[in-house]
N, C-alpha and C positions, 0 to 999 in steps of 0.2 A: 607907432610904426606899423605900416599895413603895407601886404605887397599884392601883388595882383599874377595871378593865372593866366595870362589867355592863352588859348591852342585853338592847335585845328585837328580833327581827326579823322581819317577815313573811316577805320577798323574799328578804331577802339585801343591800339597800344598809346599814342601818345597821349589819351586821354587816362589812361592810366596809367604812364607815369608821372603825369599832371597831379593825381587823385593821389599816389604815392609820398611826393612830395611836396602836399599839403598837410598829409597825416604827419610828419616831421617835424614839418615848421612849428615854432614855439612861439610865433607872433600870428597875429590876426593874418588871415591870407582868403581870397577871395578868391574862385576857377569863374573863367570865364571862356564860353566856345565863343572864337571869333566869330564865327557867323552870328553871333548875337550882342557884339561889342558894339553896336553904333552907340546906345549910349550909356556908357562907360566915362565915368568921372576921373581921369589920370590924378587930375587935382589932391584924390584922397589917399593916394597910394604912393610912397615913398620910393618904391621897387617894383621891377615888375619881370617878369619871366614870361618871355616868349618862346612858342612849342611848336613845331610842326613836323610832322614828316616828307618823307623827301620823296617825291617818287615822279619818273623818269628824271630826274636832275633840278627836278622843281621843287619849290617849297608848294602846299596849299594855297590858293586865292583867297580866302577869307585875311588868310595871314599878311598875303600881302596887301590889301586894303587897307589892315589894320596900321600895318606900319607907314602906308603912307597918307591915312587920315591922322595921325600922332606923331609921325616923324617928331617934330621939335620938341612936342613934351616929352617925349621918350628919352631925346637926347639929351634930358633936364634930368633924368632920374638914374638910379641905380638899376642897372641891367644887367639881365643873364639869359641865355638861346640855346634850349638844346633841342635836339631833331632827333628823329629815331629814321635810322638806316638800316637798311638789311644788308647792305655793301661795306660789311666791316671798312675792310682794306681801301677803301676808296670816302669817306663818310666826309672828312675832312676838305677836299676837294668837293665834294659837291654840296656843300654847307656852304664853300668859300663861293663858290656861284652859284648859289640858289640864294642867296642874302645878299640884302644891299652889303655895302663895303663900310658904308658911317657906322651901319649897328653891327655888325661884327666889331670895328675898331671900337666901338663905344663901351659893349658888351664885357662885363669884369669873368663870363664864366662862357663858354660857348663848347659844347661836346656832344656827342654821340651816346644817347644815351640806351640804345639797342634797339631790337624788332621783334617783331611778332609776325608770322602770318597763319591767319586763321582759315582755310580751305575754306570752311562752310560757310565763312561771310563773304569771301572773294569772289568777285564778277568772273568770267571766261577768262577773258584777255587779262586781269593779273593774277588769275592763277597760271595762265600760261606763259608769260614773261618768267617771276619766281622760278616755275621748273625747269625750260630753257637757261636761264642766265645760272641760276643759285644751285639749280638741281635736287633741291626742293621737291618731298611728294607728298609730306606729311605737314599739317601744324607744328610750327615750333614758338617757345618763347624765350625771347633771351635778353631779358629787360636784366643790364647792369644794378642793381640795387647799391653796390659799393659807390657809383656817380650818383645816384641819385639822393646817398647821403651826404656826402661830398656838397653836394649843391646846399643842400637843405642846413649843413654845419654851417658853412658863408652865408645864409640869408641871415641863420640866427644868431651868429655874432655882428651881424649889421655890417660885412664886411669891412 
């Protein structure tokens, strides 16, 4: 039983809760940055967990390439999609339109799995968005651990 990683990541948080939740897993598990999945063998992987963060209301491009170069093997396999949000209170809603509607409905685990924002890596314009919207002036992290073993308990009982 082998599950597959891929994400996408601006920063650097959903790649570390990717990295997280491979440290977890008690079955063989491969990370994979989407920008680098063209070829990517679904065939080998039982399960797979899709990652990206959300920003302006969007998932990342690489992700959605991903999922519509695989759409139907995806839909062949055991699936799970978490996104990291900085929009606690809204995470849910803009997961539900930032994602097709097949892999949400497909998807056995789909949540919020927290945010980060790092000043020193952020361009102008999302640091100024963050301070504006969030109120945001410092770095914070606020990666859920409790979801991210949560996830990682259901991979390893093979749901």
């Amino acid at each position: 039983m082998k599950t597959l990683i891929v994400y996408s990541s601006k920063y650097g948080c959903t790649e570390q809760c990717a990295v997280l939740l491979k440290e977890r897993l008690e079955r063989e598990a491969t990370l994979c940055n989407a920008a680098e999945a063209s070829s990517v063998a679904l065939d080998e992987f039982d399960s797979v967990v899709i990652a990206s963060p959300i920003y302006m209301g969007k998932i990342l491009p690489p992700i959605s390439r991903f999922w519509q170069r695989h759409r139907d093997q995806l839909l062949q396999k055991r699936l799970a999609v978490f996104i990291c949000c900085g929009f606690i209170e809204r995470a849910e809603e803009q997961m539900e339109a930032a994602l097709p509607r097949e892999l949400l409905a497909h998807a056995q685990f789909k949540e919020n799995l927290g945010y980060a924002f790092d000043f020193e890596q952020m361009n102008f314009f999302d640091k100024l968005i963050v301070r504006l919207v969030r109120g945001a002036k410092t770095s914070q992290n606020h990666i859920h651990q409790d979801k991210i073993a949560h996830l990682a308990a259901l991979i390893n009982k093979e749901w």
